[in-house]
BAROTI-610790 format. One record per residue (C-alpha): x, y, z; residue in one letter. Coordinates in nm, 4 decimals, m for minus. Each point is the difference from the previous one (the first is absolute). Example, Ala and Ser with C-alpha at 12.3 -4.5 7.8 and 13.67 -1.06 7.14 Angstrom:
<pts>
+----------+----------+----------+------+
!        u !        v !        w ! type !
+----------+----------+----------+------+
!   1.2300 !  m0.4500 !   0.7800 !    A !
!   0.1370 !   0.3440 !  m0.0660 !    S !
+----------+----------+----------+------+
</pts>
This chain:
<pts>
+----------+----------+----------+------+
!        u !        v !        w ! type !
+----------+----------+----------+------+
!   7.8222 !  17.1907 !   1.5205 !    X !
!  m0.3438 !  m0.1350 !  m0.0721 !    X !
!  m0.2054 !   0.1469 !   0.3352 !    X !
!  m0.3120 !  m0.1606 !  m0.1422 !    X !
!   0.1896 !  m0.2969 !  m0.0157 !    X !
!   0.0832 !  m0.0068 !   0.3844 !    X !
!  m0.3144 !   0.1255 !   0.1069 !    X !
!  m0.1446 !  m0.3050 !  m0.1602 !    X !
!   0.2578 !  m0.2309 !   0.2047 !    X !
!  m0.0595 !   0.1506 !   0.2996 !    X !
!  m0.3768 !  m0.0683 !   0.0215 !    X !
!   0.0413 !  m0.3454 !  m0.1721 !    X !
!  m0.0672 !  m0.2111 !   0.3475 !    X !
!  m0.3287 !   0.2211 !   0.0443 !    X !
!  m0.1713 !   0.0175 !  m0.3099 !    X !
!  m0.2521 !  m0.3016 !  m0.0614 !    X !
!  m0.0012 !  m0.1156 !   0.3218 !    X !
!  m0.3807 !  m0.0703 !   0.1333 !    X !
!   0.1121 !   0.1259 !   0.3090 !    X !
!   0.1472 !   0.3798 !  m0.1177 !    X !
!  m0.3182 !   0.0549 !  m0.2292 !    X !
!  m0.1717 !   0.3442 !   0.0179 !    X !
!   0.3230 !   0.1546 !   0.1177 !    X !
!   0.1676 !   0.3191 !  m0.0959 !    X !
!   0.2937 !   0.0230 !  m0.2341 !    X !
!   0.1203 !   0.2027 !   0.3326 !    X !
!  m0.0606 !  m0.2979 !   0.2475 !    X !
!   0.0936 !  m0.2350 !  m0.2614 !    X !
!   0.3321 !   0.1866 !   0.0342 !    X !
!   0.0699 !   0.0120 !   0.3415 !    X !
!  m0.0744 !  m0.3932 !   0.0540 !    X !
!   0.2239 !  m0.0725 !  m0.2891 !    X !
!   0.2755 !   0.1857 !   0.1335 !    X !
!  m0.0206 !  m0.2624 !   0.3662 !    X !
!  m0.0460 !  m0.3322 !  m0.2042 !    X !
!   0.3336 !  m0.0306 !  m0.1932 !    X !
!  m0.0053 !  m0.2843 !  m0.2857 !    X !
!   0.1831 !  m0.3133 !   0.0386 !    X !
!   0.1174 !  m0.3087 !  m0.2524 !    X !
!  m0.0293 !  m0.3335 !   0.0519 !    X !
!   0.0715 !  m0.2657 !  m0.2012 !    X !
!  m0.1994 !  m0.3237 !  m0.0629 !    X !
!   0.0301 !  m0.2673 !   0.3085 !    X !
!   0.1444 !   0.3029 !   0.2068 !    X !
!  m0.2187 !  m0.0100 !   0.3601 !    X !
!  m0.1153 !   0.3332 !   0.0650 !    X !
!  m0.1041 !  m0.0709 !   0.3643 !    X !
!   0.0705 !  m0.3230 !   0.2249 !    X !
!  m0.0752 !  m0.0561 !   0.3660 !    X !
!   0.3554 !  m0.0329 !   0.1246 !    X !
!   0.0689 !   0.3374 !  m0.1371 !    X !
!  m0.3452 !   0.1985 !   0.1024 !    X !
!  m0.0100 !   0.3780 !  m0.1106 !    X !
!  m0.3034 !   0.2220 !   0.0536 !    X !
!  m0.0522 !   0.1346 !  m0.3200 !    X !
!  m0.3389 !   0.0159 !  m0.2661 !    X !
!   0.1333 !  m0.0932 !  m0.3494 !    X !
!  m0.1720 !   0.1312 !  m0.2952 !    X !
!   0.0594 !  m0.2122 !  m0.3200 !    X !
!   0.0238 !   0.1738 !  m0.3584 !    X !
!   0.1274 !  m0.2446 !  m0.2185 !    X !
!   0.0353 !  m0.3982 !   0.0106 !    X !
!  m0.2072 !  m0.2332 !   0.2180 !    X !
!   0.1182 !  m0.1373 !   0.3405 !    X !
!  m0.1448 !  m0.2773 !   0.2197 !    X !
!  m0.0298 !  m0.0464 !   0.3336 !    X !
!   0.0325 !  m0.3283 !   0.1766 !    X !
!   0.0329 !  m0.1909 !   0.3267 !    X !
!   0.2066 !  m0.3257 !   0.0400 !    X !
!  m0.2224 !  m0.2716 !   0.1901 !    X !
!   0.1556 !  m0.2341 !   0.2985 !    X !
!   0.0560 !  m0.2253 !  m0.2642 !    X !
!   0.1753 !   0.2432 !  m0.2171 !    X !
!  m0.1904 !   0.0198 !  m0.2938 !    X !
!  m0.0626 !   0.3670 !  m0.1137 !    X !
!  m0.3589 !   0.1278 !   0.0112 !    X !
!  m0.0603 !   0.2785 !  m0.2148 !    X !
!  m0.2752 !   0.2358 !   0.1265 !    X !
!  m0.0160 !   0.3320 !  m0.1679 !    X !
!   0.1940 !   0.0902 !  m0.3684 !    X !
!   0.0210 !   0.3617 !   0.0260 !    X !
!  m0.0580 !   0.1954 !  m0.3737 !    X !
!   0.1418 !   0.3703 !  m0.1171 !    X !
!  m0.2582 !   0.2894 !   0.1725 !    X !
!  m0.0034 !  m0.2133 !   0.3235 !    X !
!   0.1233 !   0.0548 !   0.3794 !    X !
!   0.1334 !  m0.2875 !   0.2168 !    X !
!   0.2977 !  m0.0401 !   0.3121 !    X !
!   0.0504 !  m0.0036 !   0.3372 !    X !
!  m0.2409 !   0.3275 !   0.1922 !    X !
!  m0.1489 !  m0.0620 !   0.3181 !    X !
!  m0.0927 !   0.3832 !  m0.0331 !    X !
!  m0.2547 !  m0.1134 !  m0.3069 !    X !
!  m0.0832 !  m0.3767 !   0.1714 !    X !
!   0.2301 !  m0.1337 !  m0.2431 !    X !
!   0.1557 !  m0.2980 !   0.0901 !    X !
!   0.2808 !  m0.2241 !  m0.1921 !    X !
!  m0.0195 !  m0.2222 !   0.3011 !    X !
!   0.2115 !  m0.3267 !  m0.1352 !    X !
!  m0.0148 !   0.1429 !  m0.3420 !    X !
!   0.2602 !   0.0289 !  m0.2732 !    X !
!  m0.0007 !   0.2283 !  m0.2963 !    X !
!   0.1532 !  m0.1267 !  m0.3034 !    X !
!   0.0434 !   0.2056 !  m0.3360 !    X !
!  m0.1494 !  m0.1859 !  m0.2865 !    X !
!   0.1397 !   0.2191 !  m0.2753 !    X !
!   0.2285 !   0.2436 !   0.0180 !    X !
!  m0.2065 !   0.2451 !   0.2356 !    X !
!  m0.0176 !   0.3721 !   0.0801 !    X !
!  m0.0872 !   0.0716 !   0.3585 !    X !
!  m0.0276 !   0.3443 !   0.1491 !    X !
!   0.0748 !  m0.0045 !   0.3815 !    X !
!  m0.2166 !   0.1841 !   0.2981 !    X !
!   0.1369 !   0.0341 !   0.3597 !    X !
!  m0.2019 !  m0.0269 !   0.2743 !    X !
!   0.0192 !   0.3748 !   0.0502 !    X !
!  m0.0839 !   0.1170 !  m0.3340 !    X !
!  m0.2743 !  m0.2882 !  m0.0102 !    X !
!  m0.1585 !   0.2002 !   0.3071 !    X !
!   0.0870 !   0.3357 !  m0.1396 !    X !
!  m0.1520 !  m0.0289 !  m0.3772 !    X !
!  m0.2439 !  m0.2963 !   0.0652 !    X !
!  m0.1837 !  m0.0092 !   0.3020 !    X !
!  m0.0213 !   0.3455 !  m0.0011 !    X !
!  m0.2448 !   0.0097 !  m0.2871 !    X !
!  m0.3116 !  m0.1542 !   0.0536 !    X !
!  m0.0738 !  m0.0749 !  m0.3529 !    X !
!   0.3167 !  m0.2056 !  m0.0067 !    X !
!  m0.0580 !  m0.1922 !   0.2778 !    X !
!  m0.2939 !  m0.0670 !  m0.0888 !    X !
!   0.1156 !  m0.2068 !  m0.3214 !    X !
!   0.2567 !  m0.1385 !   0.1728 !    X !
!  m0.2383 !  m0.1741 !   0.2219 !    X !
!  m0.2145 !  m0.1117 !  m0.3097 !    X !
!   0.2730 !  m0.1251 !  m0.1140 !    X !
!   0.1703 !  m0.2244 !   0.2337 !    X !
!  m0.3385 !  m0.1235 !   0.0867 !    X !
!  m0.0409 !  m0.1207 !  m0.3490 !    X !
!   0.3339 !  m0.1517 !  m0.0360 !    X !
!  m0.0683 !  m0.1827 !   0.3738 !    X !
!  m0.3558 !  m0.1979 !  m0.1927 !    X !
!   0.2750 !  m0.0839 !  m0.2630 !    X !
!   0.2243 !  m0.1814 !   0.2457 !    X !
!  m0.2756 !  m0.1609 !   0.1707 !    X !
!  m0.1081 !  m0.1303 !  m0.3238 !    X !
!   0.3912 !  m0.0949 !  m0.1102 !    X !
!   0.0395 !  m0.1744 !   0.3637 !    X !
!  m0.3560 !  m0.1751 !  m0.0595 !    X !
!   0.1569 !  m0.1311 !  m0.3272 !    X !
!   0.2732 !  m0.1359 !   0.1535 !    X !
!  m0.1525 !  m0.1713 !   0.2176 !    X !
!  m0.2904 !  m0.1762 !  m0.2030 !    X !
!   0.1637 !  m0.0341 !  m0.3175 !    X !
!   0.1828 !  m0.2761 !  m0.2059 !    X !
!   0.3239 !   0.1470 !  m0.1416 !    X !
!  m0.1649 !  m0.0068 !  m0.3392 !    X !
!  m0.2790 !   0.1915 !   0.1101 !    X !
!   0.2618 !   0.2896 !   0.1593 !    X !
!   0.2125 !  m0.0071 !  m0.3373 !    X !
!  m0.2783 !   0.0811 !  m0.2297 !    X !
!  m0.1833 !   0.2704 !   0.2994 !    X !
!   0.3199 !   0.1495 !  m0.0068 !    X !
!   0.0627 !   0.0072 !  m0.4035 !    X !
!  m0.3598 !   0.1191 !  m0.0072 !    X !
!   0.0504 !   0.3017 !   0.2436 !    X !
!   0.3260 !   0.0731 !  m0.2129 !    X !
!  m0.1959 !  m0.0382 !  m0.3492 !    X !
!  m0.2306 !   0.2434 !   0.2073 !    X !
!   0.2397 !   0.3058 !  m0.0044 !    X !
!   0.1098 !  m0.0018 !  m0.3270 !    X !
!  m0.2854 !  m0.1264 !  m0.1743 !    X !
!  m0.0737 !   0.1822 !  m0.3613 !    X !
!  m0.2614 !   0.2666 !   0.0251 !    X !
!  m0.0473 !   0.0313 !  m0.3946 !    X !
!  m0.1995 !  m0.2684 !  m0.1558 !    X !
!   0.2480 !  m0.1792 !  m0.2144 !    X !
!   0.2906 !   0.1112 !   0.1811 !    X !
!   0.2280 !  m0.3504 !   0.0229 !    X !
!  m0.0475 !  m0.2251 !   0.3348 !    X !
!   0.1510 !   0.1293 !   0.3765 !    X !
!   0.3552 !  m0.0648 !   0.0028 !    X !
!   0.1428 !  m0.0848 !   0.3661 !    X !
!   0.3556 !   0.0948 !   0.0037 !    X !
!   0.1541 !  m0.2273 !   0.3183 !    X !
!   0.1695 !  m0.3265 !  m0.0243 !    X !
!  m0.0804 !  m0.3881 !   0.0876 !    X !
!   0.1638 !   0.0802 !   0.3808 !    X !
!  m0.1961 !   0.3289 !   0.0596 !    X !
!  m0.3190 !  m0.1468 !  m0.0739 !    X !
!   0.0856 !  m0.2888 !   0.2230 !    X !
!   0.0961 !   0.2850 !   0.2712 !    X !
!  m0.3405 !   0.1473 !  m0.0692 !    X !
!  m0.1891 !  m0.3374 !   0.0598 !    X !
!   0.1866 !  m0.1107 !   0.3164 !    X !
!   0.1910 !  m0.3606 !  m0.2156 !    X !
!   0.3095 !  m0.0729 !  m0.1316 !    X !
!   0.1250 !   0.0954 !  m0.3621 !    X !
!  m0.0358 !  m0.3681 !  m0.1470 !    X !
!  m0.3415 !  m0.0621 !   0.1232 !    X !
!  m0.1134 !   0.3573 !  m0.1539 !    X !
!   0.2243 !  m0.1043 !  m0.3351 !    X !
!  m0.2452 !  m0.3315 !  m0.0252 !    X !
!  m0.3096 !   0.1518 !   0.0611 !    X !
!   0.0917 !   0.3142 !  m0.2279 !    X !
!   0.0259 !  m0.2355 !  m0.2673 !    X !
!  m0.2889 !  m0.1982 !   0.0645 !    X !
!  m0.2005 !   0.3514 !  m0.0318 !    X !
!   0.2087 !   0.0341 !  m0.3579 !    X !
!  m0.1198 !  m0.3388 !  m0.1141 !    X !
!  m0.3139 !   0.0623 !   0.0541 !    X !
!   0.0505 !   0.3137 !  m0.1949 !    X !
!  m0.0949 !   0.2584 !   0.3067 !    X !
!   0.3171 !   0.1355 !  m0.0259 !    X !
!   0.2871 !   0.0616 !  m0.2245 !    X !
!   0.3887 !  m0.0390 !   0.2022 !    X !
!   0.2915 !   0.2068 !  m0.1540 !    X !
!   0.3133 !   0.1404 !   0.1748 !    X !
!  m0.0772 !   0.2434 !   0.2412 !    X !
!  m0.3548 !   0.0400 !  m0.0467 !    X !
!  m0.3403 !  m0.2298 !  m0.0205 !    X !
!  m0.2841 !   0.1256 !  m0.2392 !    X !
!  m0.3435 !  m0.0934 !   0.1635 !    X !
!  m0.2011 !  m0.1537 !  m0.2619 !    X !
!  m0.3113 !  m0.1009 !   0.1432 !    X !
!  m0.1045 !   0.1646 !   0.2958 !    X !
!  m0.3562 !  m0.1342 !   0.0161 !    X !
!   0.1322 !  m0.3866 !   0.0367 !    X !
!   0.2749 !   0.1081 !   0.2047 !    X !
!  m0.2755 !   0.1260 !   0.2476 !    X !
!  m0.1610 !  m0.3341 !   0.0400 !    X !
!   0.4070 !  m0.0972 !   0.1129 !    X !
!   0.0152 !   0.2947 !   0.1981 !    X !
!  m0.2639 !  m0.1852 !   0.2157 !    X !
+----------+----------+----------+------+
</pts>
């Protein structure tokens, strides 16, 4: 039996997670052992209103996004949530889902906190609650800014803002290194803007004529950030 192996597994939701930084292999440990991993596969909801749980969801692997459907029903994405990051439903932390949905992107790894163990191994630590504040505070400027979007933006202005924050994350840090990939398809990135599938098909290909961006199955390669920027508006 490979006990290096397991020891590994067993802190795999805490290690490289902004939040759990500076912490003991000891208290690394003991939080591991209260957040249990969990699969999900892509399009799986993680979280919905009509079935509310209050639980803090730590992501490890995959991306998932969060959205609210409008009156009109037309889903507003507000937050996509990336490996090393908290996010559900804690009134202990001022977390609030509210309307929200969480949706895996990928095929996601989430470790799960109760509300007790929440209390027990962060709140009780200063220095974690601390950067949990930080934290949500920074991701509640993003969805003002995503919201703001919304709002004053042509649909494609919000398609190449949103391939633009995506080319973001993955973009190549050695100089060289082959253009950002973004690995979602025509109906996630219209999910992501707030439109339908066709009308983010036509303007995807618009952006490809104009050689910003190169369209293949299951991914988009941005090719020109700088003059998708003045689309981006």
């Amino acid at each position: 039996m490979n006990h290096a192996g397991d020891d590994a597994e067993k802190t795999f939701c805490i290690s490289e997670v902004d939040i759990f930084t500076d912490l003991t292999e000891a208290e690394m440990d003991a939080i591991a052992a209260a957040a249990p991993m969990k699969s999900c596969g892509a399009g799986e909801l993680l979280y919905s209103p009509a079935q509310p749980s209050e639980v803090l969801f730590i992501l490890k692997r995959g991306r998932v996004r969060i959205f609210r459907v409008s009156a009109e029903g037309r889903a507003l994405t507000t937050a996509i949530i990336r490996p090393g990051t908290i996010f559900g439903e804690m009134v202990l932390l001022g977390q609030r889902m509210y309307d929200n949905f969480a949706e895996a992107l990928d095929d996601v790894t989430v470790c799960v906190m109760s509300r007790a163990d929440v209390h027990r191994f962060l709140l009780s630590d200063a220095r974690i609650a601390a950067r949990i504040t930080e934290i949500l505070g920074r991701r509640l400027t993003d969805l003002e800014q995503r919201l703001s979007d919304s709002v004053f933006k042509s649909v494609p202005q919000r398609i190449a803002t949103t391939l633009l924050t995506l080319a973001a994350e993955t973009r190549p840090r050695v100089l060289g290194a082959r253009s950002p990939q973004i690995a979602l398809t025509h109906q996630q990135i219209a999910a992501l803007a707030g439109t339908s599938r066709e009308t983010t098909t036509k303007v995807l290909r618009d952006f490809a004529d104009q050689h910003l961006i190169r369209l293949a199955r299951g991914h988009i390669t941005v090719l020109d950030a700088e003059h998708l920027t003045d689309h981006a508006g």
